[in-house]
Biotite code that builds the C-alpha atoms (Angstrom):
import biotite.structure as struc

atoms = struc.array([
    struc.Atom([44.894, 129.163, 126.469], chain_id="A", res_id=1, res_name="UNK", atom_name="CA", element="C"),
    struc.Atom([45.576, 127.112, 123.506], chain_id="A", res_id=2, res_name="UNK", atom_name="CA", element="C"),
    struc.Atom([41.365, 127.035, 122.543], chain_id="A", res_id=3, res_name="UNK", atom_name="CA", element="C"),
    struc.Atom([41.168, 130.822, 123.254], chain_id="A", res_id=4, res_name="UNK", atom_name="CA", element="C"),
    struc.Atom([44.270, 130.950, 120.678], chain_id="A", res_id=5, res_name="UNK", atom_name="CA", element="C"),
    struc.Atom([42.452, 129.028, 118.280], chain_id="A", res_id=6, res_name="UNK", atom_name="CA", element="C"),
    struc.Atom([39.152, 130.350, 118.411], chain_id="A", res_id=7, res_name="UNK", atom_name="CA", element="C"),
    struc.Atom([40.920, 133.755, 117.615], chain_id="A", res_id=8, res_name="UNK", atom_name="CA", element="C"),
    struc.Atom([42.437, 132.553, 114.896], chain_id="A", res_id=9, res_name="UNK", atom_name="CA", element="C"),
    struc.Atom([39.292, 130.810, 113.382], chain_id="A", res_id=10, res_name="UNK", atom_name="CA", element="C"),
    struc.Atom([37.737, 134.253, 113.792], chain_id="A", res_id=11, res_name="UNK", atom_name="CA", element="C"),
    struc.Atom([40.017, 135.942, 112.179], chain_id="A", res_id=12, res_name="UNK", atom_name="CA", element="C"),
    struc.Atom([39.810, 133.616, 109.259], chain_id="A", res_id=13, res_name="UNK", atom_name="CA", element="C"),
    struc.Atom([36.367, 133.973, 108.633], chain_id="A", res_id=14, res_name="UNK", atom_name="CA", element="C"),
    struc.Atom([36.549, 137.094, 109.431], chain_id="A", res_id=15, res_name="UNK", atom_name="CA", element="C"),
    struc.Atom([38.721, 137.687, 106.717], chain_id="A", res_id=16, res_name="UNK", atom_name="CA", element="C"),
    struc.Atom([37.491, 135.010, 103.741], chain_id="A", res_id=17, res_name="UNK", atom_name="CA", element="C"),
    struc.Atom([33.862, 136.712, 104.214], chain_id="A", res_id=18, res_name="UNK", atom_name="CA", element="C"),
    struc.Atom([34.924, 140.605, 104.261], chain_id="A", res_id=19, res_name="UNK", atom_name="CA", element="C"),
    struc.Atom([33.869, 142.222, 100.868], chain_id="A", res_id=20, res_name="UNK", atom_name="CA", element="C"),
    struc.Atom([36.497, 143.113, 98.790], chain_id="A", res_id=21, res_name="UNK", atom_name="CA", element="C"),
    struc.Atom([35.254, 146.756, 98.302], chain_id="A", res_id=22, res_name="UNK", atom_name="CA", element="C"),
    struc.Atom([33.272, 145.720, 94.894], chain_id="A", res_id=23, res_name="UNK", atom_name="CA", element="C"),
    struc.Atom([30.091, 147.747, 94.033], chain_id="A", res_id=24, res_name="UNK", atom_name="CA", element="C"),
    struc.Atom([27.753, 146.792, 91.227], chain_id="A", res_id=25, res_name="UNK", atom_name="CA", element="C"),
    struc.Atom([24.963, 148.582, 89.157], chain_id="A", res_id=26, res_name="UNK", atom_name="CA", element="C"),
    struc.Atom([22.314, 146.673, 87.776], chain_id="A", res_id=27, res_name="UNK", atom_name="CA", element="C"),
    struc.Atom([20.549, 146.651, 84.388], chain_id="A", res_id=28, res_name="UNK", atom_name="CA", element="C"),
    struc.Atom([18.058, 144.460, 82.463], chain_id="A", res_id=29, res_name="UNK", atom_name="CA", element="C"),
    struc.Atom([17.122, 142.729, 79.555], chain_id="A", res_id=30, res_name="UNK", atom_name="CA", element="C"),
    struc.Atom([13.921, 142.687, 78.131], chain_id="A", res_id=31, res_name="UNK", atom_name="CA", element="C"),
    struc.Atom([13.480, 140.799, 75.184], chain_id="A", res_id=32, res_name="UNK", atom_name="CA", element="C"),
    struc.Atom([10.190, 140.468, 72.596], chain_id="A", res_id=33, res_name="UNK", atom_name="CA", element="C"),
    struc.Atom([10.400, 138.425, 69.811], chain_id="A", res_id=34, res_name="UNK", atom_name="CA", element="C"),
    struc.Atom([10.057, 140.353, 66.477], chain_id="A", res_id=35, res_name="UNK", atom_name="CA", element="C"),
    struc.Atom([7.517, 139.247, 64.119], chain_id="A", res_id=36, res_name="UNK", atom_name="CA", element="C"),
    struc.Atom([7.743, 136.603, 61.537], chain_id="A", res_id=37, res_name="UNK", atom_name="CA", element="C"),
    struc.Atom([11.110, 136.024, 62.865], chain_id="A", res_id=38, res_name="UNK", atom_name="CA", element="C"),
    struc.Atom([12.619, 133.413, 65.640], chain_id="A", res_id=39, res_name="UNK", atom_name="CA", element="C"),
    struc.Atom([15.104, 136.737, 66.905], chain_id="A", res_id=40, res_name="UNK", atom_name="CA", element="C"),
    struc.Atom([14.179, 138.871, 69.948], chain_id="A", res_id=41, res_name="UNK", atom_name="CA", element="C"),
    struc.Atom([14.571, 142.390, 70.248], chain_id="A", res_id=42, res_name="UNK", atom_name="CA", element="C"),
    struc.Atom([16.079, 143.367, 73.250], chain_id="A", res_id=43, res_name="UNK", atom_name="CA", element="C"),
    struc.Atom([15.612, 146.467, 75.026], chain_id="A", res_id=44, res_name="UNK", atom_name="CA", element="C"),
    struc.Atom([18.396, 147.343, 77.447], chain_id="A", res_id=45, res_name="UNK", atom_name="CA", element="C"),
    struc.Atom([17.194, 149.938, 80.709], chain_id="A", res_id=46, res_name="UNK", atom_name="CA", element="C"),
    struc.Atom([20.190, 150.551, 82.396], chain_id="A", res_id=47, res_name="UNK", atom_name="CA", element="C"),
    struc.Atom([18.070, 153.398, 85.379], chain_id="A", res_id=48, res_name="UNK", atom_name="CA", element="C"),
    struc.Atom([17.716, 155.726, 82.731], chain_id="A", res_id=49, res_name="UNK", atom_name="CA", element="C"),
    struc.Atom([14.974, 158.551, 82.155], chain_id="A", res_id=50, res_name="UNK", atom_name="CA", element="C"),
    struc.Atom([12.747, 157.105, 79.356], chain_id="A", res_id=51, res_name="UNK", atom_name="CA", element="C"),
    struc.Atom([9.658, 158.971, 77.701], chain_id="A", res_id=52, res_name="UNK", atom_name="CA", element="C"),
    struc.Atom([7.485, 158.453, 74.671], chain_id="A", res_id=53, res_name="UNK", atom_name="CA", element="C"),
    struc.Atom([9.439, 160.970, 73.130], chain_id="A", res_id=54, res_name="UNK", atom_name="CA", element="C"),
    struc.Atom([12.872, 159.736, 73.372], chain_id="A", res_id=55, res_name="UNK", atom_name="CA", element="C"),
    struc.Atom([12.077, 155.812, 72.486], chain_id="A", res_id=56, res_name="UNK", atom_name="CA", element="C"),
    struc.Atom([13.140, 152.634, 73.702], chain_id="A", res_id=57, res_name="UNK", atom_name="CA", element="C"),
    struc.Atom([17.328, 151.809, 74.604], chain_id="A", res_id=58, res_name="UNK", atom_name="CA", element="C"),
    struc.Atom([17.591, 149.100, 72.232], chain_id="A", res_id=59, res_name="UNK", atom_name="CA", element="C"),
    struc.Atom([21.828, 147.325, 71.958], chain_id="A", res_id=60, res_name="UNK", atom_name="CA", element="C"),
    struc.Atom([23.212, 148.821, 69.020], chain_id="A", res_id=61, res_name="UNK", atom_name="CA", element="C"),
    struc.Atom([25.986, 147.144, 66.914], chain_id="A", res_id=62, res_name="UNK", atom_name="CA", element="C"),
    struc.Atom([28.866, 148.772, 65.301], chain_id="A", res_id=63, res_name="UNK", atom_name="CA", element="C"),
    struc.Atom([27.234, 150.484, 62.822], chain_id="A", res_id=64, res_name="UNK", atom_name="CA", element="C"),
    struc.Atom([24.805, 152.235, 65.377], chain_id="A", res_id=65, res_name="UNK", atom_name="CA", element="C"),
    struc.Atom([22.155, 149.740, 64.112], chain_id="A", res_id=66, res_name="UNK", atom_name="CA", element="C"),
    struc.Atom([19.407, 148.111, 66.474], chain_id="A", res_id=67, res_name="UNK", atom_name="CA", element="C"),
    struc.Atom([21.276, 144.499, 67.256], chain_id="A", res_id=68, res_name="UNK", atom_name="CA", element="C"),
    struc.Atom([19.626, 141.458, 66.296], chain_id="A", res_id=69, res_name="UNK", atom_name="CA", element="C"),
    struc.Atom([19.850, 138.362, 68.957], chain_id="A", res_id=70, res_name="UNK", atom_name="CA", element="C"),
    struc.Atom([19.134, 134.748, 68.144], chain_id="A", res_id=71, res_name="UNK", atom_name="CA", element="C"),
    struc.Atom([17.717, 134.249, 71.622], chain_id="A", res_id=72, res_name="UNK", atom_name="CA", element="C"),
    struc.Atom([18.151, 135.758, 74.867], chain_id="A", res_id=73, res_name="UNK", atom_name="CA", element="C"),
    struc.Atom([21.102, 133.360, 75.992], chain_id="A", res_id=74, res_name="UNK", atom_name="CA", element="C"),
    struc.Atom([22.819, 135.249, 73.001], chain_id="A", res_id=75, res_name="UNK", atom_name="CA", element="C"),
    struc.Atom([22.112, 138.903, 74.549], chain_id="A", res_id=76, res_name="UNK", atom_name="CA", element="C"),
    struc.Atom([23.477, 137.370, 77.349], chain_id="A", res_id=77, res_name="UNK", atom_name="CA", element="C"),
    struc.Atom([26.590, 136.576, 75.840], chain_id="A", res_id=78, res_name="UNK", atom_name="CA", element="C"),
    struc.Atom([27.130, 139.322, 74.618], chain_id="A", res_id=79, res_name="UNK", atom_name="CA", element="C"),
    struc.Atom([26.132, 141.269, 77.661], chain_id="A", res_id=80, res_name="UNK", atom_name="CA", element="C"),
    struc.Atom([28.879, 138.635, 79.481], chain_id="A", res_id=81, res_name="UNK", atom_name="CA", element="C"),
    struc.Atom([31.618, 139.581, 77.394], chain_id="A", res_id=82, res_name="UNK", atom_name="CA", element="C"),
    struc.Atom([31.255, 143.165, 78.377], chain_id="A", res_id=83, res_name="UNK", atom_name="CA", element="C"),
    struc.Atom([31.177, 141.972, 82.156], chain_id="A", res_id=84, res_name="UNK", atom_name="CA", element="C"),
    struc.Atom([27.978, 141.578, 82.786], chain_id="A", res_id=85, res_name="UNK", atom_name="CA", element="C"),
    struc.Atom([26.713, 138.460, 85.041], chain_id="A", res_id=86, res_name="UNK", atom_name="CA", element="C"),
    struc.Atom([23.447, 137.207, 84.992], chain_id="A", res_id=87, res_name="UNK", atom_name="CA", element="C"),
    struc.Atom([21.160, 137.909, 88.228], chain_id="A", res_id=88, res_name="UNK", atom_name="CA", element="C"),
    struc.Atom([18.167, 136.527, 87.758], chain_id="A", res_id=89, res_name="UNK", atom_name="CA", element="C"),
    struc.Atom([15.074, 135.789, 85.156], chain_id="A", res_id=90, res_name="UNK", atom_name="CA", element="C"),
    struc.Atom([11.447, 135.993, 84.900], chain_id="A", res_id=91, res_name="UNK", atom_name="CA", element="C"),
    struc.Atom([8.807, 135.844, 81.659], chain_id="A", res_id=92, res_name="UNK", atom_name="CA", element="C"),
    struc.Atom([5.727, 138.335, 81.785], chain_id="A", res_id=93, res_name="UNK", atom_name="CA", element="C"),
    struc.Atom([3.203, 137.146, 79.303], chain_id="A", res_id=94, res_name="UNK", atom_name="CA", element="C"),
    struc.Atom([1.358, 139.907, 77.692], chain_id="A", res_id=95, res_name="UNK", atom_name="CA", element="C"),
    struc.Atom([-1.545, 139.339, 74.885], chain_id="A", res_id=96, res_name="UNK", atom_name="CA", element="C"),
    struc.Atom([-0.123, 136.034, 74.298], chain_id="A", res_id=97, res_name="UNK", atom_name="CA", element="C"),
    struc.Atom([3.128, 137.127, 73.563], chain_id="A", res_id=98, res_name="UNK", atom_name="CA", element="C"),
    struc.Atom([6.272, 136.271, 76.510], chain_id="A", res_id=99, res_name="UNK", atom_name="CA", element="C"),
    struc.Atom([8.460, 139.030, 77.146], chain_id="A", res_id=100, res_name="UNK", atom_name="CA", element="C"),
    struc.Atom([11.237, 138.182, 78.838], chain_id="A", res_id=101, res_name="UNK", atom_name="CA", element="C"),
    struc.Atom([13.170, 140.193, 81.750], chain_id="A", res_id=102, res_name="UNK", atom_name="CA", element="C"),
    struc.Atom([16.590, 139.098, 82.722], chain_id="A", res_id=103, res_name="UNK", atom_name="CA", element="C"),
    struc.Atom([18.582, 141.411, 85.561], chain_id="A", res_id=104, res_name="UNK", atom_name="CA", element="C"),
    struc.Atom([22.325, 141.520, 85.026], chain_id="A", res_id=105, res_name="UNK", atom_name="CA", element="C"),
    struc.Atom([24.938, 143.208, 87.599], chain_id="A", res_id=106, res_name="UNK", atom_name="CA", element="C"),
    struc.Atom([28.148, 144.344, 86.851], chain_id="A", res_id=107, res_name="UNK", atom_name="CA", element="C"),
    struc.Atom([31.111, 144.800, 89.554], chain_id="A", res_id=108, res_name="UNK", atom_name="CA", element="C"),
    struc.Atom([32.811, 148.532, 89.827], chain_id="A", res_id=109, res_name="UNK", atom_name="CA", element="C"),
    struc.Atom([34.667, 150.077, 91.701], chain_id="A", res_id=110, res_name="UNK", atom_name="CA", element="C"),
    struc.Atom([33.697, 153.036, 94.657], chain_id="A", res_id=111, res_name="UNK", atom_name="CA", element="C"),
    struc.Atom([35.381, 155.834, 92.131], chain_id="A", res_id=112, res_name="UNK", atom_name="CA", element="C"),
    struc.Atom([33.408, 153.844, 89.054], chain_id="A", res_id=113, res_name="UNK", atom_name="CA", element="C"),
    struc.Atom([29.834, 153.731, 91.169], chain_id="A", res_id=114, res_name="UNK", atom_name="CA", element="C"),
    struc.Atom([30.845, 158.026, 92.501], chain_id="A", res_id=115, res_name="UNK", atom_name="CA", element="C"),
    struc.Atom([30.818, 158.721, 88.532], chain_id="A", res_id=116, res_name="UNK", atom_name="CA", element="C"),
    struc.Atom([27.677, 156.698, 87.674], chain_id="A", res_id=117, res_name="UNK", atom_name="CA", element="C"),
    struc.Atom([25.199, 158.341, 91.260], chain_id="A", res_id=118, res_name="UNK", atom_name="CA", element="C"),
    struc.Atom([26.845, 162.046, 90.128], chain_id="A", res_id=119, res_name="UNK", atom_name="CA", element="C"),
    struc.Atom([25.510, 161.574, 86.743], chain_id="A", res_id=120, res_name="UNK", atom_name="CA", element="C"),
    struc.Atom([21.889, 160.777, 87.617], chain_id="A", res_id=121, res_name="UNK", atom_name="CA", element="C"),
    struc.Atom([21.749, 164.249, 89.941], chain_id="A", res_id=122, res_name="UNK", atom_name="CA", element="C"),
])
């Protein structure tokens, strides 16, 4: 009795450190070139959305609506982690001699947060 007691309690232990805590996420990524003449990158952000040659690329803007200027890509990252972004994962496409770098970020919402966000892409 005293092992079937325990095992149930193990189980619900696990059970309950491993459930998810009801957290979604949506995803976006980084892709950085560096500009010429210059040791900054631009960086592209492509959060799902539509894109055509028409409308241009989704560059980070700073307060004045300007394209933002990053030192490296560890700095788009910071900034990207102050807005509660975390990093995902990395990988460097080399294109013409020139590395273009693609990080994927996630971000943690909740289910009313990640409703809004799949209603506004129908």
């Amino acid at each position: 009795m005293k092992k079937l007691l325990t095992t149930i309690l193990f189980s619900i232990f696990f059970i309950s450190v491993f459930a998810q805590n009801g957290d979604s996420y949506v995803y976006c990524e980084l892709v950085g070139t560096g500009k010429f003449l210059s040791s900054k990158v631009n960086v592209q952000v492509d959060y799902g959305q539509e894109t055509s040659y028409w409308k241009g690329v989704a560059y980070l803007k700073d307060e004045n609506g300007k394209n933002k200027s990053f030192n490296s890509m560890v700095d788009a990252m910071n900034f990207m982690g102050k807005q509660g972004w975390e990093f995902v994962q990395a990988y460097v496409v080399t294109t013409n001699n020139q590395n273009v770098y693609h990080w994927l970020l996630k971000k943690s919402i909740s289910e009313n947060d990640l409703d809004k966000v799949t209603e506004d892409e129908k």
